[in-house]
Short mmCIF file of the C-alpha atoms (twelve columns), coordinates in Angstrom:
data_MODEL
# 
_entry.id   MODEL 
# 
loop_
_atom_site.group_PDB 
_atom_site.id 
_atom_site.type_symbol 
_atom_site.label_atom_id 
_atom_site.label_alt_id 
_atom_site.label_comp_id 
_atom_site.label_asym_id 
_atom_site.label_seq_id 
_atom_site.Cartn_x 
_atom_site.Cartn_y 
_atom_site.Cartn_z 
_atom_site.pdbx_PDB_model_num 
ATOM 1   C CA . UNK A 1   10.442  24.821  -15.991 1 
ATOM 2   C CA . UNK A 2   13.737  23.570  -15.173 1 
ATOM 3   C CA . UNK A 3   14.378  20.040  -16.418 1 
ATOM 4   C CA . UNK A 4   14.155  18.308  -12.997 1 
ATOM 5   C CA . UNK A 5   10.614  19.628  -12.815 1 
ATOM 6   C CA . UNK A 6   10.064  17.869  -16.498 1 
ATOM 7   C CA . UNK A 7   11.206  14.897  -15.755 1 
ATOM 8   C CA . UNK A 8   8.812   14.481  -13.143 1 
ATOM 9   C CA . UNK A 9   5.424   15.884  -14.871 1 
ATOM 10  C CA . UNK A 10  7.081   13.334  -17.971 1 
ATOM 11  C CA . UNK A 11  6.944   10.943  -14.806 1 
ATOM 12  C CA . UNK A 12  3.484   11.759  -13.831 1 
ATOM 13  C CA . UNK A 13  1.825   11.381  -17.144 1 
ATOM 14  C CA . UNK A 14  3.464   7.943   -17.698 1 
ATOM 15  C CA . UNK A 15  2.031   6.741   -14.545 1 
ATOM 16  C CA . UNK A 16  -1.121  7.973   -15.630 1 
ATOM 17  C CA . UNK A 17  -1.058  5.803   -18.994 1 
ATOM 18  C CA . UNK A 18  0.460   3.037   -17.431 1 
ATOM 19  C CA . UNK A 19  -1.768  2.902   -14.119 1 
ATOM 20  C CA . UNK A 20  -5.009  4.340   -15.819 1 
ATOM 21  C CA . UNK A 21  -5.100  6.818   -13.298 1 
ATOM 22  C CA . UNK A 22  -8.216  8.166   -12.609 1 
ATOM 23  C CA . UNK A 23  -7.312  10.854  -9.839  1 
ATOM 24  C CA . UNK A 24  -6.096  14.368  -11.453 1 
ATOM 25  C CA . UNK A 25  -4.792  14.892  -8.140  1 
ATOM 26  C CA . UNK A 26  -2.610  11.568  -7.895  1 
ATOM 27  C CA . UNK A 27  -1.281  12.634  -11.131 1 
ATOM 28  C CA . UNK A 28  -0.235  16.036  -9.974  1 
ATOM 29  C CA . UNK A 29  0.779   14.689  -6.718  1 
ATOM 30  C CA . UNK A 30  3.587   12.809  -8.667  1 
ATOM 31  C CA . UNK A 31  4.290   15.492  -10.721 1 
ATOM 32  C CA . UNK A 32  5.022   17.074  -7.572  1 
ATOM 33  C CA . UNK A 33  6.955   14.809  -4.664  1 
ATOM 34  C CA . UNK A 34  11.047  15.217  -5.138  1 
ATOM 35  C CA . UNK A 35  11.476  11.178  -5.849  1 
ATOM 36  C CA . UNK A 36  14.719  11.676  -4.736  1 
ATOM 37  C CA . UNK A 37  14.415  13.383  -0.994  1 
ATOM 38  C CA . UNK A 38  13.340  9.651   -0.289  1 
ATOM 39  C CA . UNK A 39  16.321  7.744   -1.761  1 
ATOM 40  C CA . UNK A 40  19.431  9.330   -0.420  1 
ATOM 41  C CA . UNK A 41  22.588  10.584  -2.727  1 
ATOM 42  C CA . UNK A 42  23.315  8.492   -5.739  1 
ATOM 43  C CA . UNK A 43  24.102  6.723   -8.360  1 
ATOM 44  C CA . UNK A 44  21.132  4.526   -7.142  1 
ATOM 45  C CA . UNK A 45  20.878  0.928   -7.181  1 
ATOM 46  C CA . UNK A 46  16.966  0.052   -9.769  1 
ATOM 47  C CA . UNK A 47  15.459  -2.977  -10.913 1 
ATOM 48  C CA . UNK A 48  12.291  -3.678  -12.896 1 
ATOM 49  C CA . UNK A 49  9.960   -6.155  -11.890 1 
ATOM 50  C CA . UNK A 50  10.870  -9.058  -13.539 1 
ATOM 51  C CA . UNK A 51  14.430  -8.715  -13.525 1 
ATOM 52  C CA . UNK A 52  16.689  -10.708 -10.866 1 
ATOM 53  C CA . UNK A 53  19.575  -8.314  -10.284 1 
ATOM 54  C CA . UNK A 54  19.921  -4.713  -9.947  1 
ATOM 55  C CA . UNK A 55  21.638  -2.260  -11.930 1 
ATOM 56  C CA . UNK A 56  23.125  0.811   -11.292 1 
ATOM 57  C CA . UNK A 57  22.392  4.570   -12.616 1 
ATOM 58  C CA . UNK A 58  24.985  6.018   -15.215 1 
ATOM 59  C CA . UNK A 59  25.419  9.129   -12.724 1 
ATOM 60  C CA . UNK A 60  23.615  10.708  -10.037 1 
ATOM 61  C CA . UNK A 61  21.300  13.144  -11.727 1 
ATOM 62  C CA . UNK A 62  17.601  12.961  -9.990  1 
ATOM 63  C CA . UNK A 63  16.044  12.531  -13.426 1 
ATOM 64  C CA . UNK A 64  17.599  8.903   -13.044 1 
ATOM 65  C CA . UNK A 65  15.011  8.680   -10.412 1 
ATOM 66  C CA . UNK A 66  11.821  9.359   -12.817 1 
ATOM 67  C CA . UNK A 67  11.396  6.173   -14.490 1 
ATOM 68  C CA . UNK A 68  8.840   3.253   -13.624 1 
ATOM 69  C CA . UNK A 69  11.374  1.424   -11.956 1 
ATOM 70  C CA . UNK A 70  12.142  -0.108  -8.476  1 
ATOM 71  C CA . UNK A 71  15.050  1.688   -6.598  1 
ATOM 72  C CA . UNK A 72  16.561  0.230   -3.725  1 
ATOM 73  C CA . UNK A 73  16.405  1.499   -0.138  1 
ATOM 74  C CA . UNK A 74  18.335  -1.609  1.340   1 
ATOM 75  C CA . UNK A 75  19.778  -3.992  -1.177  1 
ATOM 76  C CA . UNK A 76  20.964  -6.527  1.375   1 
ATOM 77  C CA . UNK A 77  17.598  -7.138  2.372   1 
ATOM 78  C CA . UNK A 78  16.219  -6.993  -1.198  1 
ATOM 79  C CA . UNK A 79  13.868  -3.737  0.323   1 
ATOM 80  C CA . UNK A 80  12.827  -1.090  -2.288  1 
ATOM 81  C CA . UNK A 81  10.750  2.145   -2.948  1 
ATOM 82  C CA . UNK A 82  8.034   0.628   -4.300  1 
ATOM 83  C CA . UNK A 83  7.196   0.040   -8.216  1 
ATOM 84  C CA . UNK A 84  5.644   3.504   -9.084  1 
ATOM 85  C CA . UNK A 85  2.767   2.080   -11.165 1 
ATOM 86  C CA . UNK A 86  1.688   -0.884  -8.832  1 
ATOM 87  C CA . UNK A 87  1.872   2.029   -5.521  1 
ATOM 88  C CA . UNK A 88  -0.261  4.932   -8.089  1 
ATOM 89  C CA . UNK A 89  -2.447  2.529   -9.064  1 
ATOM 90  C CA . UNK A 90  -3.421  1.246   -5.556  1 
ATOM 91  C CA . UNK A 91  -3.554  5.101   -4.376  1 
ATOM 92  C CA . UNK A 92  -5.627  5.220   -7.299  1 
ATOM 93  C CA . UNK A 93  -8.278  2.783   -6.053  1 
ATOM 94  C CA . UNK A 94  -7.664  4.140   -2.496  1 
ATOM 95  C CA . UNK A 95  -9.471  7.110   -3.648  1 
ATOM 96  C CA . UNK A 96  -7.460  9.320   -1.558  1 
ATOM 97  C CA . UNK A 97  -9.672  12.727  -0.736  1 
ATOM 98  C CA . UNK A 98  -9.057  16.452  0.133   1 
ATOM 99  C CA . UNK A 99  -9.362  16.985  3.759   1 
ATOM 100 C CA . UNK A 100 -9.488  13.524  4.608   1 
ATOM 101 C CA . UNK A 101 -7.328  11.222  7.184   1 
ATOM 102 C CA . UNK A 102 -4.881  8.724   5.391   1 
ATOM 103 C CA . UNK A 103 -3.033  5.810   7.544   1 
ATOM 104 C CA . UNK A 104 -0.170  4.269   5.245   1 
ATOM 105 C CA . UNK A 105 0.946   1.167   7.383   1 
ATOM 106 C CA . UNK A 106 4.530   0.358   6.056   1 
ATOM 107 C CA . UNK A 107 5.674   3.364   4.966   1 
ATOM 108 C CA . UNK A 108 9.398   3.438   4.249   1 
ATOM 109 C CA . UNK A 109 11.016  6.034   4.191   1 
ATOM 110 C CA . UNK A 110 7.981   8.054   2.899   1 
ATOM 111 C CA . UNK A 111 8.049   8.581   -0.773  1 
ATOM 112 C CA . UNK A 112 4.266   7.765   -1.325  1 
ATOM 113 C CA . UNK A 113 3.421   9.407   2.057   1 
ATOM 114 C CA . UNK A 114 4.285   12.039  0.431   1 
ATOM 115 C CA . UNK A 115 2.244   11.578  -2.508  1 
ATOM 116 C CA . UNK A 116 -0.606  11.167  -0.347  1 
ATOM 117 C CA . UNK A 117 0.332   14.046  1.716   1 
ATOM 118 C CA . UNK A 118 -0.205  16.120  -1.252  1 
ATOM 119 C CA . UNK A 119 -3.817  14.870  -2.068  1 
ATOM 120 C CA . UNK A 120 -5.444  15.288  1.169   1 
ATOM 121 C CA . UNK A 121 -3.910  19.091  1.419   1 
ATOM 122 C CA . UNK A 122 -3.328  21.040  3.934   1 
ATOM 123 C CA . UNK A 123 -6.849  20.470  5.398   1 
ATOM 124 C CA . UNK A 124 -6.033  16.784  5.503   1 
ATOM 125 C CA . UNK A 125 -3.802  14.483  7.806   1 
ATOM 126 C CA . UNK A 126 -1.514  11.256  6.990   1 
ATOM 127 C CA . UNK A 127 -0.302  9.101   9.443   1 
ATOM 128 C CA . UNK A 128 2.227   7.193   8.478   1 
ATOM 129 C CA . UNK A 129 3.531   3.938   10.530  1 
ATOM 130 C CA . UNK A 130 6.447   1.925   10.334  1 
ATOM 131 C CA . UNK A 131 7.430   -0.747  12.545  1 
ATOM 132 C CA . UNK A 132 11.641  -0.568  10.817  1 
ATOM 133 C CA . UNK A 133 12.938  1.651   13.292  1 
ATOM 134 C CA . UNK A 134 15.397  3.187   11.093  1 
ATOM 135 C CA . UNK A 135 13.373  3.466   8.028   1 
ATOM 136 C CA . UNK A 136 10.640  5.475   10.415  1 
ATOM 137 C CA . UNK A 137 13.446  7.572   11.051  1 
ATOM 138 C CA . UNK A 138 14.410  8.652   7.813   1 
ATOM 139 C CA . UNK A 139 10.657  9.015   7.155   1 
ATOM 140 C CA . UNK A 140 10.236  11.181  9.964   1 
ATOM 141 C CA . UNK A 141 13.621  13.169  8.016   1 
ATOM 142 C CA . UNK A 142 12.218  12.974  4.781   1 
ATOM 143 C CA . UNK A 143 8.931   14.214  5.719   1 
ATOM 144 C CA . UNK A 144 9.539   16.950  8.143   1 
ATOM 145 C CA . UNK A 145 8.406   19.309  5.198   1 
ATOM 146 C CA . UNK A 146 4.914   18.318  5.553   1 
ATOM 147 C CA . UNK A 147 2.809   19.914  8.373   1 
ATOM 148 C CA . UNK A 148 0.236   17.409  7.684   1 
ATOM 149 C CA . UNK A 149 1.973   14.192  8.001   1 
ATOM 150 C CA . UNK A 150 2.797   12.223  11.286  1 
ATOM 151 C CA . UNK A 151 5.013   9.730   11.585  1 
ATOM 152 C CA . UNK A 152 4.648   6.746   14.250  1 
ATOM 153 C CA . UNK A 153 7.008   4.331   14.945  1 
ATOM 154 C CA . UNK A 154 5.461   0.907   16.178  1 
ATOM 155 C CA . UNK A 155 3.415   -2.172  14.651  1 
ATOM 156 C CA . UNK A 156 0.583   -1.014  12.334  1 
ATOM 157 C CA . UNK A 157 -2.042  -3.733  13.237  1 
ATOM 158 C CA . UNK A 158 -1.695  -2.042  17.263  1 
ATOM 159 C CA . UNK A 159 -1.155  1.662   16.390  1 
ATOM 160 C CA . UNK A 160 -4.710  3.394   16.730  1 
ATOM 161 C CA . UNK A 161 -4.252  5.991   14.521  1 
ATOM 162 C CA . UNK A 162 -7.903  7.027   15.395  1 
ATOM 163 C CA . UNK A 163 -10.867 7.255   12.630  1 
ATOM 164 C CA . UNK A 164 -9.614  7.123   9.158   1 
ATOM 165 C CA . UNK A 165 -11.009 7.756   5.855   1 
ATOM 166 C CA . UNK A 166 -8.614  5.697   4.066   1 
ATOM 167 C CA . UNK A 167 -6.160  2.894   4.961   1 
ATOM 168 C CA . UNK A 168 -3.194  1.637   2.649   1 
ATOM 169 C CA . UNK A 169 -0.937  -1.767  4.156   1 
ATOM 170 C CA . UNK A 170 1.917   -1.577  2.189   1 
ATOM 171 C CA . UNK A 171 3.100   -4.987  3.222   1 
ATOM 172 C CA . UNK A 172 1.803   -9.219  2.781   1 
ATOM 173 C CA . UNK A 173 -0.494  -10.298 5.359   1 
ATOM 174 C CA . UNK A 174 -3.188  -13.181 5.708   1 
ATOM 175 C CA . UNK A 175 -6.154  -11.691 7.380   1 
ATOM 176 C CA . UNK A 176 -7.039  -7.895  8.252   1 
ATOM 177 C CA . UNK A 177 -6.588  -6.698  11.701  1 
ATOM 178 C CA . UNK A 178 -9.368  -5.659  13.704  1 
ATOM 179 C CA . UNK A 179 -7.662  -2.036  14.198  1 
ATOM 180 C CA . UNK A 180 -7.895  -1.420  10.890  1 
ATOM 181 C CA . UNK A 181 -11.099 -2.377  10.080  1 
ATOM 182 C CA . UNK A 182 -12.884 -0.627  13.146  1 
ATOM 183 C CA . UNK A 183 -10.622 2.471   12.195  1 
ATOM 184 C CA . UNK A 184 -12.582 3.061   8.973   1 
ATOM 185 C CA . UNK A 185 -15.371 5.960   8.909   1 
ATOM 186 C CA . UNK A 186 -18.379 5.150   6.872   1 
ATOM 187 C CA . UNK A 187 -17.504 5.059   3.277   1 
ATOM 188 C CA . UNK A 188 -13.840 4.423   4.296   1 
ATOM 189 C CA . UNK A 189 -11.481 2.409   2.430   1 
ATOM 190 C CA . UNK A 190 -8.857  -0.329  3.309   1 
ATOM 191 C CA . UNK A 191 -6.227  -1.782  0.510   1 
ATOM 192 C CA . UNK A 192 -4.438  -4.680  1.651   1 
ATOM 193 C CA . UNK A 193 -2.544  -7.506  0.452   1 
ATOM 194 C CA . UNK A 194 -3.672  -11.114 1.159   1 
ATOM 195 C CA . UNK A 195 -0.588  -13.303 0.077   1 
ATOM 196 C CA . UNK A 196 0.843   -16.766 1.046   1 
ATOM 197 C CA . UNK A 197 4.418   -17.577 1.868   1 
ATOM 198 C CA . UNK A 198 7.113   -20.031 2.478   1 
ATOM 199 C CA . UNK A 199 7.746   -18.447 5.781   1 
ATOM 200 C CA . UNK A 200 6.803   -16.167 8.271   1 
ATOM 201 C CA . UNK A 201 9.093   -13.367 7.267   1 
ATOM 202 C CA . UNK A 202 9.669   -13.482 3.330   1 
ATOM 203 C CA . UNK A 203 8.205   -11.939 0.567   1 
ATOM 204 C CA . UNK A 204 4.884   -13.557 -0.520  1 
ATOM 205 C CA . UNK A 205 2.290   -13.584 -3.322  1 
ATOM 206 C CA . UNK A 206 -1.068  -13.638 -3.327  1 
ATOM 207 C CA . UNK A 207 -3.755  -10.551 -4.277  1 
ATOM 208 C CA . UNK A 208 -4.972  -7.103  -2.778  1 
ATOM 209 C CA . UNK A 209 -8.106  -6.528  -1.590  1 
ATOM 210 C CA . UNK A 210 -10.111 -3.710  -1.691  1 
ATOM 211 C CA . UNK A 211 -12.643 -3.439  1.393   1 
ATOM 212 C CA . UNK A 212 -15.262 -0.321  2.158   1 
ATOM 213 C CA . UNK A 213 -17.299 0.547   4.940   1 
ATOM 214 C CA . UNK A 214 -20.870 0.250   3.250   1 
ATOM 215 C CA . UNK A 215 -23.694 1.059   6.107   1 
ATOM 216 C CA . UNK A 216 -24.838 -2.532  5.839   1 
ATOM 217 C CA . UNK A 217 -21.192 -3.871  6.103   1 
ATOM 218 C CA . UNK A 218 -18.133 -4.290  4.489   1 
ATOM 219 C CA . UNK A 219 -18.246 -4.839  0.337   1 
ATOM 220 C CA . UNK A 220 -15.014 -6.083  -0.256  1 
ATOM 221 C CA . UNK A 221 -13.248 -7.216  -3.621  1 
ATOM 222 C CA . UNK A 222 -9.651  -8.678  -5.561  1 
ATOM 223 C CA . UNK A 223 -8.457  -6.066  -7.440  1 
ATOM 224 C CA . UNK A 224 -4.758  -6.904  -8.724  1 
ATOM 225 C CA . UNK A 225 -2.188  -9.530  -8.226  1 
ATOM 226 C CA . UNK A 226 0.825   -8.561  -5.844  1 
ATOM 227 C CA . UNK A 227 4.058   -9.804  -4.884  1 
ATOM 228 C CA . UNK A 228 5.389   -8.031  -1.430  1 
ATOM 229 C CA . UNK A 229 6.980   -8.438  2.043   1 
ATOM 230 C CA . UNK A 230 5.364   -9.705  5.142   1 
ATOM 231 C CA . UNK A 231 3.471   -7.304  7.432   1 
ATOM 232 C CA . UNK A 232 4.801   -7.855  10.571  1 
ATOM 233 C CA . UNK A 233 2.640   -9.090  13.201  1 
ATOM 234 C CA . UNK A 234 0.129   -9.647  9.962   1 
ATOM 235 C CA . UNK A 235 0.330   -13.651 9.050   1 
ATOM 236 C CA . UNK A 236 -0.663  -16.569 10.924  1 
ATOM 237 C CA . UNK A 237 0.050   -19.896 9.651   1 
ATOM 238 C CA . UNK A 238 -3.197  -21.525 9.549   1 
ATOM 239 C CA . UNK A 239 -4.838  -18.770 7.314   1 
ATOM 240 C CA . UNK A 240 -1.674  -18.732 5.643   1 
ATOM 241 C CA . UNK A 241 -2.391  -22.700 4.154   1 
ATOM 242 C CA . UNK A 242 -5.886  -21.785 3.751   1 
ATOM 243 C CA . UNK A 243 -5.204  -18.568 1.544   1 
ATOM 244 C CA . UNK A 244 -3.186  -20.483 -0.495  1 
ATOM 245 C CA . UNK A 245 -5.660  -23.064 -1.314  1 
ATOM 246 C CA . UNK A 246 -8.334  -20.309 -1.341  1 
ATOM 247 C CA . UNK A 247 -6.420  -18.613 -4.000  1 
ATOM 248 C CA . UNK A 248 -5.504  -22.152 -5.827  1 
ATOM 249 C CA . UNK A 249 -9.283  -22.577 -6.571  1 
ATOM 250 C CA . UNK A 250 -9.541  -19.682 -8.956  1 
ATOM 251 C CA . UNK A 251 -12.091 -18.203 -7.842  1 
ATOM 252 C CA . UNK A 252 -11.260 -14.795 -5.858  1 
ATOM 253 C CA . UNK A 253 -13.580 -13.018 -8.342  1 
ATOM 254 C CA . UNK A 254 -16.608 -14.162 -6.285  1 
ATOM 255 C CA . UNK A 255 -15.787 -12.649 -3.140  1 
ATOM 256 C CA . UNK A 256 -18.148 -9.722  -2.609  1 
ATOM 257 C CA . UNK A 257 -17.887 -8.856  0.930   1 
ATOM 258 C CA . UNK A 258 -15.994 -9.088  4.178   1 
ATOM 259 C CA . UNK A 259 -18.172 -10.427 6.829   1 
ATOM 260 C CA . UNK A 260 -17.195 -10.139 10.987  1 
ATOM 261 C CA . UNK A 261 -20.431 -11.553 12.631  1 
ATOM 262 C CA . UNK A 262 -19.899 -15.128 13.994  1 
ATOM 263 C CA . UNK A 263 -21.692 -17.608 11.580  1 
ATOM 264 C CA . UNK A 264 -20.962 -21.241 10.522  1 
ATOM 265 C CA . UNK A 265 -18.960 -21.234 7.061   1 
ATOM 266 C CA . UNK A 266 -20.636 -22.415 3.737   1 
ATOM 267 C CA . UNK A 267 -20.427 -22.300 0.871   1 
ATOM 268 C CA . UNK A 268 -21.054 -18.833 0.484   1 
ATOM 269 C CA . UNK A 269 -17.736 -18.293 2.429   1 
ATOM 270 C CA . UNK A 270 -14.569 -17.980 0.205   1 
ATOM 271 C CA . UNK A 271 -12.499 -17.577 3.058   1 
ATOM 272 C CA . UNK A 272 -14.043 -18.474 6.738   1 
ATOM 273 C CA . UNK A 273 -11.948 -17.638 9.929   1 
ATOM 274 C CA . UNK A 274 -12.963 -16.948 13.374  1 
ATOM 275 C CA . UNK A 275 -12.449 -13.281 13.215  1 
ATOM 276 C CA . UNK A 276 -13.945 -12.414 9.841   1 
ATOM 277 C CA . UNK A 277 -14.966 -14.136 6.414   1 
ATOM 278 C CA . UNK A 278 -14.161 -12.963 2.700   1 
ATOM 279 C CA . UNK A 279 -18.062 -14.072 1.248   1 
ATOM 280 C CA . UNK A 280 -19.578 -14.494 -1.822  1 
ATOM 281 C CA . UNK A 281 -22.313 -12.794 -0.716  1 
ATOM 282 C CA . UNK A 282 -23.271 -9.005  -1.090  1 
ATOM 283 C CA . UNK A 283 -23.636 -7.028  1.429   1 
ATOM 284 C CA . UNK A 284 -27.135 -5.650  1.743   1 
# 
């Protein structure tokens, strides 16, 4: 084992401790996926969460790469690969399958395509969309070694990507869109960000939810905090005032389902908006 391929199984197994990784696949996936096919040549620009500024590599080994740290695709625009353990621990509760059909809205430039990519094997299919038209360009590059990946340049809440047995929004928005939600086989999961923002284009906070495709509905649940761009096409600013005092309340805990048949809000409903409502109620 050449000390590349260390690095990354070293990578693998501290995602594993630091995420809680359940998956054996995930973990292997990681273990797998050159980090650095993603990132172009270095010295590379990182940053850990927390931190205000970025820093640069010492050289432009790939082992640089295999840390839990943010590396920058775009600095100017503040845009990075992802924070390994946040992304492994949302694939994580994705519960990404062999053989099944992944749609990663927001993609990048592919690194966790990739990682999903490697789950669903070569029986399996990811589509990945990106509405940057140069990142889905260097996506389509970077993942041209794939057979089982497709990648679709365009708005993620229009692009039917056809049934799907798993759905990861990698970007901030204030409401699911219908295309996603109708997209989901039975059992079929959607992860997606709910956050609140200053404006329509920024970076926002708020939590991801968790919905599944349960044959009596949608059970749907907060299952970590998240800080992350804007989906584009995803916010409106309505549900954007009334996420924010939804989340000031404290009580995202209670939600237990996402409802889409037209009913007059209660108190049962965490969240009530024309096209669906996040309720405290389970489904049955």
């Amino acid at each position: 084992m050449s000390d590349l391929d260390l690095a990354r199984v070293c990578f693998a197994e501290e995602l594993r401790a630091v995420a809680n990784l359940q998956s054996e696949a995930l973990v292997t996936a990681f273990a797998k996926v050159p980090r650095e096919r993603f990132l172009g040549p270095g010295p590379w620009q990182v940053m850990s969460p927390g931190f205000e500024d970025y820093w640069t590599t010492k050289d432009a080994d790939p082992k640089q790469l295999y840390h839990n740290i943010l590396v920058a695709i775009d600095p100017s625009r503040e845009l990075n690969n992802g924070h390994p353990s946040f992304l492994a621990s949302l694939l994580d509760q994705l519960e990404v399958k062999p053989a099944g059909h992944v749609v990663h809205v927001g993609c990048g430039t592919g690194y966790y395509t990739a990682i999903m990519a490697e789950v669903v094997g070569p029986e399996g299919h990811v589509t990945a969309i990106e509405v940057d038209s140069q990142l889905a360009a260097r996506a389509r590059d970077n993942l041209n070694y794939l057979p089982n990946v497709e990648v679709v340049e365009g708005d993620g809440g229009e692009t039917d990507a056809g049934p799907a047995d798993a759905i990861l929004v990698n970007a901030g928005a204030t409401h699911p869109r219908a295309i996603w939600l109708d997209s989901l086989r039975p059992g079929g999961r959607l992860i997606l960000p709910l956050t609140v923002t200053d404006d329509a284009d920024g970076s926002g906070g708020g939590r991801v939810l968790k919905v599944t495709r349960q044959p009596g509905g949608f059970t749907a649940s907060f299952i970590s905090g998240v800080g992350i761009f804007s989906c584009v096409g995803g916010r409106d600013a309505e549900l954007n005032q009334r996420l924010k005092k939804a989340f000031d309340r404290g009580d995202s805990k209670s939600v237990q389902s996402l409802r889409r048949d037209r009913h007059d809000a209660t108190d049962t409903c965490w969240l009530h908006a024309e096209s669906f409502c996040l309720s405290k109620l389970a489904v049955e």
